[in-house]
C-alpha positions as CSV (number, residue, x, y, z in Angstrom):
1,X,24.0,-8.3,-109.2
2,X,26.0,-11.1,-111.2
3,X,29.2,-9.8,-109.7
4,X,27.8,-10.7,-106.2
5,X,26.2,-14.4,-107.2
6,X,29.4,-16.1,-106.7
7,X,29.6,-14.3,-102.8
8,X,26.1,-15.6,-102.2
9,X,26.6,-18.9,-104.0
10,X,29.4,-19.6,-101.3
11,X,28.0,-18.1,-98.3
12,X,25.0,-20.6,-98.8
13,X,27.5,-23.5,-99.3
14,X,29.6,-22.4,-96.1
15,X,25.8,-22.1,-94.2
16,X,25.0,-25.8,-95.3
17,X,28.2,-26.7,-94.8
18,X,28.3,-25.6,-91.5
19,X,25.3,-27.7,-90.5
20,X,26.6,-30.8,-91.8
21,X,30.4,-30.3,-89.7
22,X,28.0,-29.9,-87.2
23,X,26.3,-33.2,-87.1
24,X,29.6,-35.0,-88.1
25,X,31.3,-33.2,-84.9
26,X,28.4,-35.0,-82.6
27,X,29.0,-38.1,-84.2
28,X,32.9,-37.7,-83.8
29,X,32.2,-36.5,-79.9
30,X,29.8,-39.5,-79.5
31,X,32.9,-41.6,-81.1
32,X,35.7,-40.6,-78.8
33,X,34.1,-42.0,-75.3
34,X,31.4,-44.9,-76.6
35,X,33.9,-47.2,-76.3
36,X,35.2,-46.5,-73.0
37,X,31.3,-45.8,-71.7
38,X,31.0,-49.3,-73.3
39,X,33.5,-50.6,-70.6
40,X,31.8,-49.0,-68.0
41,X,28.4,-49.2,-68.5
42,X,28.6,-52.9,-68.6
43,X,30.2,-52.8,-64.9
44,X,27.0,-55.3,-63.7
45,X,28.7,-57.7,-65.9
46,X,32.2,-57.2,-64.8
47,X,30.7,-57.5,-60.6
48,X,29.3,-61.1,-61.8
49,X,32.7,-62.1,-63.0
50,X,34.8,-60.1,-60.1
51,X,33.1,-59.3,-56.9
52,X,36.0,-58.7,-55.1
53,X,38.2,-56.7,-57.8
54,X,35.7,-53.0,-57.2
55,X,36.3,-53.1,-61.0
56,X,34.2,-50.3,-61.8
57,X,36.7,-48.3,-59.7
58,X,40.0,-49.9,-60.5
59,X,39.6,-49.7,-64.4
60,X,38.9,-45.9,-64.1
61,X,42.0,-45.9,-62.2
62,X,43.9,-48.0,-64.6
63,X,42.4,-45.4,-67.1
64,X,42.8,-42.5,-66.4
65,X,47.2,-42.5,-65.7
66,X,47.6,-43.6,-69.2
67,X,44.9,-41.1,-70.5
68,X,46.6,-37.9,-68.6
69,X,49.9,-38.8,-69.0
70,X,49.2,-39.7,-72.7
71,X,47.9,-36.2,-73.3
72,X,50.5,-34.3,-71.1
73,X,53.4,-35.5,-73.7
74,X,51.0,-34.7,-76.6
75,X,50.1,-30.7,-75.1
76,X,54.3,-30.5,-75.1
77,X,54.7,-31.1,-78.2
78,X,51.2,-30.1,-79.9
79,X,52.3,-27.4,-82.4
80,X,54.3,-30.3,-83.7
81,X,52.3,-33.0,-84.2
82,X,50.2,-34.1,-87.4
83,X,46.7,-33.8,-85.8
84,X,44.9,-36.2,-88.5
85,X,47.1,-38.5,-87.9
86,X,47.2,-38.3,-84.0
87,X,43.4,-38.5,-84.5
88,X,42.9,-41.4,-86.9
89,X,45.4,-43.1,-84.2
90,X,43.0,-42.4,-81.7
91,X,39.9,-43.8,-83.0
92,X,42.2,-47.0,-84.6
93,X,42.9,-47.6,-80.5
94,X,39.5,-47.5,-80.2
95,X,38.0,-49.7,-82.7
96,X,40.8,-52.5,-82.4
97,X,40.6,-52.1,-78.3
98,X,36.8,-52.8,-78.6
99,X,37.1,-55.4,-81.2
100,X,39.7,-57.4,-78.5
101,X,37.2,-56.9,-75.7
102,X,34.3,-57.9,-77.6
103,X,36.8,-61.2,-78.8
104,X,37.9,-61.6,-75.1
105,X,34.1,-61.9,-73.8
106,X,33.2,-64.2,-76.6
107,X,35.9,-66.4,-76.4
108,X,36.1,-66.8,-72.6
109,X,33.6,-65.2,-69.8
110,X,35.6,-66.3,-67.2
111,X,36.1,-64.7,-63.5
112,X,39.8,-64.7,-62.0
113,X,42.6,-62.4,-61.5
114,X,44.2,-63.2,-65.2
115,X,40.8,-61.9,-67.5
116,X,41.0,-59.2,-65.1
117,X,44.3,-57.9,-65.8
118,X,43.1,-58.6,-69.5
119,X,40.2,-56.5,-69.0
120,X,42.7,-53.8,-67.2
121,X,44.8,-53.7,-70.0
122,X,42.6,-53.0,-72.9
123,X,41.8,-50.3,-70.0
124,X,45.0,-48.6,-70.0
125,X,44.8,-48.8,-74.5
126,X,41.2,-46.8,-74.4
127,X,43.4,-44.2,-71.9
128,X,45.8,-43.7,-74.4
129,X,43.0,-43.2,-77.5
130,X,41.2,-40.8,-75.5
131,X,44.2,-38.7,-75.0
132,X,45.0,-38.8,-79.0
133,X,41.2,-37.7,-80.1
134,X,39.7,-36.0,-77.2
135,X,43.2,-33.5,-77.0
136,X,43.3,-33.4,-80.9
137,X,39.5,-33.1,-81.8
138,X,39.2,-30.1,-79.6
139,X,42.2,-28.6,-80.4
140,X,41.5,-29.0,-84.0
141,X,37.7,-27.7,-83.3
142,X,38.8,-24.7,-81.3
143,X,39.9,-22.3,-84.3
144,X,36.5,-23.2,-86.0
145,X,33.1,-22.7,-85.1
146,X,32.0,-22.1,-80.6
147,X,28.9,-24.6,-82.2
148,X,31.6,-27.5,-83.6
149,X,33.1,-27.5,-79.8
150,X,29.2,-27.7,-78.4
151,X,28.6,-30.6,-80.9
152,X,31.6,-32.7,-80.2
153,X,30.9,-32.6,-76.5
154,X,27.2,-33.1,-77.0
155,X,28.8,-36.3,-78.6
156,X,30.8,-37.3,-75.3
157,X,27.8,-37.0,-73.5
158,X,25.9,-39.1,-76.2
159,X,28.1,-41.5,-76.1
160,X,27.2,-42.0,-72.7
161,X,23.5,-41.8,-72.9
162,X,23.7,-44.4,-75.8
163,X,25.9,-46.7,-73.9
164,X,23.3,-46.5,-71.2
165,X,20.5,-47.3,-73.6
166,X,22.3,-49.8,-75.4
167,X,23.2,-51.8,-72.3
168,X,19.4,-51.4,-71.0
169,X,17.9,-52.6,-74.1
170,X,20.1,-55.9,-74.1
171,X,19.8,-56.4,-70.5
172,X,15.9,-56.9,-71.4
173,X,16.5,-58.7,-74.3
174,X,18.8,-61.3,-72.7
175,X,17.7,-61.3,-68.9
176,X,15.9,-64.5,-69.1
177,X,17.9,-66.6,-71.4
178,X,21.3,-68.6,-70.5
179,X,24.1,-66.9,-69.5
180,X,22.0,-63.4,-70.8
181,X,24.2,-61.0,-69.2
182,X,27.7,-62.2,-71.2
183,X,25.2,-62.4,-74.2
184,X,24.0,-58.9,-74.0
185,X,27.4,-57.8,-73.1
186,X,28.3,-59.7,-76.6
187,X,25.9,-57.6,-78.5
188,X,26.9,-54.3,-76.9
189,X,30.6,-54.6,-77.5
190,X,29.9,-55.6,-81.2
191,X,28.1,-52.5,-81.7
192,X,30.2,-50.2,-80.1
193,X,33.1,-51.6,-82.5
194,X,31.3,-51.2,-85.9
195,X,30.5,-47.9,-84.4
196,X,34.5,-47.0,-83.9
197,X,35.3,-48.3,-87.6
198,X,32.3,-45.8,-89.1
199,X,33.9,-43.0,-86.9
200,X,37.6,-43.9,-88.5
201,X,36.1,-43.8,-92.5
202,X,34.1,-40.9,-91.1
203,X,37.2,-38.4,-90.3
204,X,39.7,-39.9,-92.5
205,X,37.2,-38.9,-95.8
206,X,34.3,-37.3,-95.2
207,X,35.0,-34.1,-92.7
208,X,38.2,-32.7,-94.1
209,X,36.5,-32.5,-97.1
210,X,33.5,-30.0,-96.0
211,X,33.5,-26.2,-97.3
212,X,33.4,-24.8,-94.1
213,X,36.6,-27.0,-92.1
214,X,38.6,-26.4,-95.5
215,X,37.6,-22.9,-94.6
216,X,38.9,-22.5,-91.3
217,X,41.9,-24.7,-91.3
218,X,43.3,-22.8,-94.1
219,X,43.2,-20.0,-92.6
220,X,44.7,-21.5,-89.2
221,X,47.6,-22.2,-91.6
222,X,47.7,-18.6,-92.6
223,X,48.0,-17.8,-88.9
224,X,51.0,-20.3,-88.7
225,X,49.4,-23.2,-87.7
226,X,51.5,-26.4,-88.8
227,X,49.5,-28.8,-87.2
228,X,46.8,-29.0,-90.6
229,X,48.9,-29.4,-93.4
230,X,48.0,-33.1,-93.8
231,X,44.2,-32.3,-93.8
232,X,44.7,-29.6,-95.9
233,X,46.0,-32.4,-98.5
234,X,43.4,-34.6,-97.8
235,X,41.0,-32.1,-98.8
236,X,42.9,-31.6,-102.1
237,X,44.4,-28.2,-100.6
238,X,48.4,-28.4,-101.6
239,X,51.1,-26.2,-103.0
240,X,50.1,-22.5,-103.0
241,X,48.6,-22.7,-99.6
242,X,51.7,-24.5,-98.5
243,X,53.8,-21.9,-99.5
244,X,51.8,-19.3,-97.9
245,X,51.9,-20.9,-95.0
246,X,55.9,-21.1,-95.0
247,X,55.8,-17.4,-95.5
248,X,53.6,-16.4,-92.6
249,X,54.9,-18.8,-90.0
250,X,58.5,-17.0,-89.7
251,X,56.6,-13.4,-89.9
252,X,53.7,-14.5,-87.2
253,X,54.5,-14.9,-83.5
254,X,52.3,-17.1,-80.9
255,X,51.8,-17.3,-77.3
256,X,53.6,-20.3,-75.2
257,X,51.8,-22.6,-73.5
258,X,52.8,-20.8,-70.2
259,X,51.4,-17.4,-71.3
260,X,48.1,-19.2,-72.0
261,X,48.0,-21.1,-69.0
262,X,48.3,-18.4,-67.2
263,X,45.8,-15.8,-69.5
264,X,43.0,-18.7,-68.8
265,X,44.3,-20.5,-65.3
266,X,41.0,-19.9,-64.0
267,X,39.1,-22.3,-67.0
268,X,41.6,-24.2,-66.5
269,X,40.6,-24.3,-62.8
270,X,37.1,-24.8,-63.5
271,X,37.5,-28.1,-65.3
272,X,39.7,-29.6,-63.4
273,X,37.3,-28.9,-60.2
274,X,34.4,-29.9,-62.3
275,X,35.7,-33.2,-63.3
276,X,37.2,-33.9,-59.4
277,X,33.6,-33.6,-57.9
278,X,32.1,-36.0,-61.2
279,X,34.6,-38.7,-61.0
280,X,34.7,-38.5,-57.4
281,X,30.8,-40.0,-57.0
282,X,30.4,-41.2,-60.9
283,X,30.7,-44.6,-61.5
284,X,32.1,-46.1,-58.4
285,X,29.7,-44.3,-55.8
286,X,27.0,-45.2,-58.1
287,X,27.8,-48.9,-57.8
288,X,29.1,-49.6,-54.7
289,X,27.8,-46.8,-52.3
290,X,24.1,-46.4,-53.1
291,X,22.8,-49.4,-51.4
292,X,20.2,-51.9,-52.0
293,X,16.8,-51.0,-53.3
294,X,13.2,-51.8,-55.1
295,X,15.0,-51.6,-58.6
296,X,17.3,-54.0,-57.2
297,X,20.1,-54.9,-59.9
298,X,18.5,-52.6,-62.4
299,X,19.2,-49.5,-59.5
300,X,23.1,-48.7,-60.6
301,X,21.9,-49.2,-64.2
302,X,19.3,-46.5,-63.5
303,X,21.6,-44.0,-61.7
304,X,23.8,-44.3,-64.9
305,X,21.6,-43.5,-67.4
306,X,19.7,-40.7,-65.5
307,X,23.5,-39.3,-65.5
308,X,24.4,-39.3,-68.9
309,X,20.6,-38.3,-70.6
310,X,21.5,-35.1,-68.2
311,X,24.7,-34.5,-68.8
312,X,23.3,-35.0,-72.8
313,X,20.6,-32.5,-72.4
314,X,22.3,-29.9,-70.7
315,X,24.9,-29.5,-73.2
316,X,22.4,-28.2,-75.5
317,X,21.2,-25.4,-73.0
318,X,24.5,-22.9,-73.8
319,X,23.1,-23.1,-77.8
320,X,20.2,-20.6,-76.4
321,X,22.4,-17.2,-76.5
322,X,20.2,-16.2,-73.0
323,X,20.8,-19.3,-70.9
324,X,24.8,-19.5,-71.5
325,X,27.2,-18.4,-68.0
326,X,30.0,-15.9,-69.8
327,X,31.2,-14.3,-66.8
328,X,34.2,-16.0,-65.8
329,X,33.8,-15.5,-62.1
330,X,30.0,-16.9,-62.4
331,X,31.5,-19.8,-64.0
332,X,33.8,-20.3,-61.1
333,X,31.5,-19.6,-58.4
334,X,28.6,-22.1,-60.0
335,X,31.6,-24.8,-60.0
336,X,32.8,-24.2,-56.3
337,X,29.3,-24.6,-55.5
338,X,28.6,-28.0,-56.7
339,X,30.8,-29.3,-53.9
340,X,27.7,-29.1,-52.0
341,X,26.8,-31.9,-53.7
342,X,29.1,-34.3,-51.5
343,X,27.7,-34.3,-48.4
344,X,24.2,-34.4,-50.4
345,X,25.2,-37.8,-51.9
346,X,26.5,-39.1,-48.7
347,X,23.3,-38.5,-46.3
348,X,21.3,-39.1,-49.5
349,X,22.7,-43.0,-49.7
350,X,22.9,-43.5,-46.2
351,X,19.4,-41.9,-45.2
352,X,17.2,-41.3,-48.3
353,X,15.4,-43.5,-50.9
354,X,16.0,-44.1,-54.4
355,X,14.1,-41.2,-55.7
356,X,16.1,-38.6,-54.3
357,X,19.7,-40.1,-55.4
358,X,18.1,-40.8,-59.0
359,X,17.3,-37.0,-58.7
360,X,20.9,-36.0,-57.0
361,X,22.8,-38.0,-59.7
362,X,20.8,-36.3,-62.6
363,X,21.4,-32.7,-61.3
364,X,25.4,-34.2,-61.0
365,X,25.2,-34.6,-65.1
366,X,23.1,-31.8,-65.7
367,X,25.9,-29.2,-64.3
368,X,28.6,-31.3,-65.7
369,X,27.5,-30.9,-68.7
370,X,26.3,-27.5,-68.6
371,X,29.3,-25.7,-67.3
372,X,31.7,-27.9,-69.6
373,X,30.5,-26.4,-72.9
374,X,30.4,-23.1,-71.1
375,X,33.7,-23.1,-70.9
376,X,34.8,-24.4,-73.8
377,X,32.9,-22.5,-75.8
378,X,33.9,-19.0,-74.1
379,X,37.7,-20.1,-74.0
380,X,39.2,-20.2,-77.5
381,X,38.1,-16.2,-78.0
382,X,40.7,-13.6,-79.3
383,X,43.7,-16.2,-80.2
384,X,44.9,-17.1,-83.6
385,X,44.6,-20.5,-85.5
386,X,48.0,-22.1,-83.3
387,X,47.1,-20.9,-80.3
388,X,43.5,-21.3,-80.0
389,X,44.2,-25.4,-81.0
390,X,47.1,-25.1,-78.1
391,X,44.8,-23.8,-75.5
392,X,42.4,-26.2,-76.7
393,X,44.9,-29.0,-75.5
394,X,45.8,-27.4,-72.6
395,X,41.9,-27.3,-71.1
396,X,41.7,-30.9,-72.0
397,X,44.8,-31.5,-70.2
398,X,43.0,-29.9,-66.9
399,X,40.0,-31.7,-67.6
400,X,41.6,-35.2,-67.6
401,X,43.7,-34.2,-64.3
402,X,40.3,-33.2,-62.5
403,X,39.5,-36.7,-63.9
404,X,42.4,-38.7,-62.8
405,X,41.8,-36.7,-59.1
406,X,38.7,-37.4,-59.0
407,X,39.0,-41.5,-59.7
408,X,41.4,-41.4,-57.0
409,X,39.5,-39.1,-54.2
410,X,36.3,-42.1,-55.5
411,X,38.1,-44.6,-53.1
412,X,37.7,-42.5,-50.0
413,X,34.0,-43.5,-49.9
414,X,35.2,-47.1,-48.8
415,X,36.5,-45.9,-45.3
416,X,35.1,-47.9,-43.0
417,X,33.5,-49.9,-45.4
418,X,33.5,-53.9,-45.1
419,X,35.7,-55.6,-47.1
420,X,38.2,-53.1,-48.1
């Protein structure tokens, strides 16, 4: 019996562990996109200051080539790379890129083309930081724990859902005061950036150091994995492991790129056509396409919110065993199938009322979310440590295409539209 206490001493640490990594991986997830959802979510601010700019589609556009392009160099080379450090990178972008807007809005709060291209700019860095965390975190996250991947994109969809609370709750607060909107937009940036420097101390010195992620990146480095050697010294893990690791690389052979692209080409499918059909209506539809209605300027501010408390919730649903899509052909079907949803949205603005697009856009988040953690969760199964974090980056790669698509195909809905 006293030969087994230490076995049950550490299985009870790993158990509590694992529910801690678990929170810190939604607060991580939640990290990654609330500073970008910050950008977005205040797009009522950015139409007062440009009207004519559509900014809400041009700095998803300005986005999203520096985010995929970005993250294609960074899949290349991923077995490479030093993922803490590519990830405290990430979140630095993040929390200085928030920082300058938040300075930018405070100092100045003026319309024209130069604050736009300002505004574009700190754009293109939040690109660039999304490919570093989002590609790294999930990569890192894909040899641990299905539940760690469910919690960091939980996270993304928090961040949205927060943004959109966040930006509600200071739009009350500052509606009828002077110049309320740049006020509110003050508060909301200055959040998101002390928000971005806990997420940095939060990685760098907390998370490395849990029993279960020393756990499972040690044995990702058994597997071959180079890519967690420096958070294996951050977590006070150093020379025998290290020379284990040396041992088994030359002796342990891993999959290209190629052969798992081609093993999983139909996840990879399903996120990029997940993310085309999102981006496609979300934001710039939203904004611009819906029309004029009783909620009046509150009505995009609505749609947005309804959109990401869905997209939150239903990223929760795969955690019930039951209610989770594993067949790979179901998940494709379900995805082809919400292409349906285009000529919805289009009759929907042009014919219906408000209550039937608030309802449209929050079965749009509840399927995004849904059939995201679906497949991330199902895709990392039967790989080792290096290729499991490779594949990882590979899906996200797919994802941020479908993104990139999808912004573009968002300007199609201006045909024939005044103005454009």
């Amino acid at each position: 019996m006293l030969q087994c206490l230490p076995i049950i001493v550490g299985l009870i640490c790993l158990k509590q562990g694992k529910f801690q990594a678990r929170v810190v991986c939604f607060v991580l997830g939640l990290g990654s996109l609330i500073a970008w959802n910050s950008m977005l979510t205040v797009g009522d601010y950015y139409y007062t200051l440009f009207p004519r700019y559509h900014p809400s589609r041009v700095l998803t556009l300005v986005y999203q080539p520096f985010a995929l392009g970005t993250m294609a160099i960074l899949t290349y080379n991923e077995s490479r790379i030093n993922t803490r450090l590519r990830n405290l990178i990430g979140y630095s972008l993040f929390s200085v890129g928030t920082l300058l807007l938040l300075v930018f809005v405070a100092a100045s709060g003026k319309g024209g083309i130069g604050p736009y291209i300002v505004i574009c700019l700190l754009s293109s860095c939040f690109g660039i930081a999304d490919a570093h965390v989002q590609g790294g975190m999930v990569g890192d996250l894909s040899f641990m724990c299905p539940e760690f991947i469910q919690s960091f994109f939980a996270g993304l969809a928090a961040s949205g859902a927060l943004a959109s609370g966040l930006r509600l709750v200071t739009k009350v607060g500052f509606e009828n005061s002077n110049n309320g909107l740049r006020k509110g937009t003050i508060l909301f940036f200055a959040i998101s950036t002390i928000f971005e420097f806990f997420c940095i101390i939060l990685y760098a010195f907390y998370f490395p150091k849990l029993s279960i992620v020393k756990y499972y990146r040690s044995k990702a480095a058994l597997e071959g994995s180079k890519t967690v050697s420096a958070d294996l010294a951050a977590a006070g893990i150093h020379d025998e492991t290290n020379q284990q690791v040396e041992f088994d690389a030359k002796t342990l052979e891993r999959l290209s790129n190629k052969q798992l692209f081609l093993q999983n080409i139909d996840l990879a499918a399903d996120l990029f056509l997940i993310y085309v059909l999102t981006l496609s209506i979300f934001p710039g539809f939203l904004y611009e396409n819906t029309g004029s209605h009783q909620l009046g300027t509150w009505y995009p501010l609505v749609l947005i919110a309804m959109y990401n408390v869905l997209d939150l919730i239903s990223r929760y649903i795969p955690v019930i065993k039951c209610l989770t899509l594993e067949s790979r052909k179901g998940l494709l079907i379900a995805v082809l199938s919400r292409f349906l949803l285009i000529p919805a949205f289009y009759f929907t603005a042009k014919y219906g009322d408000q209550g039937w697009m608030i309802m449209l856009v929050s079965f749009l988040g509840l399927t995004n979310g849904y059939l995201t953690v679906c497949v991330f969760t199902m895709a990392p199964k039967g790989y080792k440590g290096p290729e499991q974090n490779a594949l990882g980056n590979l899906l996200v790669l797919f994802l941020l295409s479908g993104i990139f698509a999808g912004v573009a195909l968002d300007w199609l809905w201006l045909i024939g539209k005044s103005g454009f």
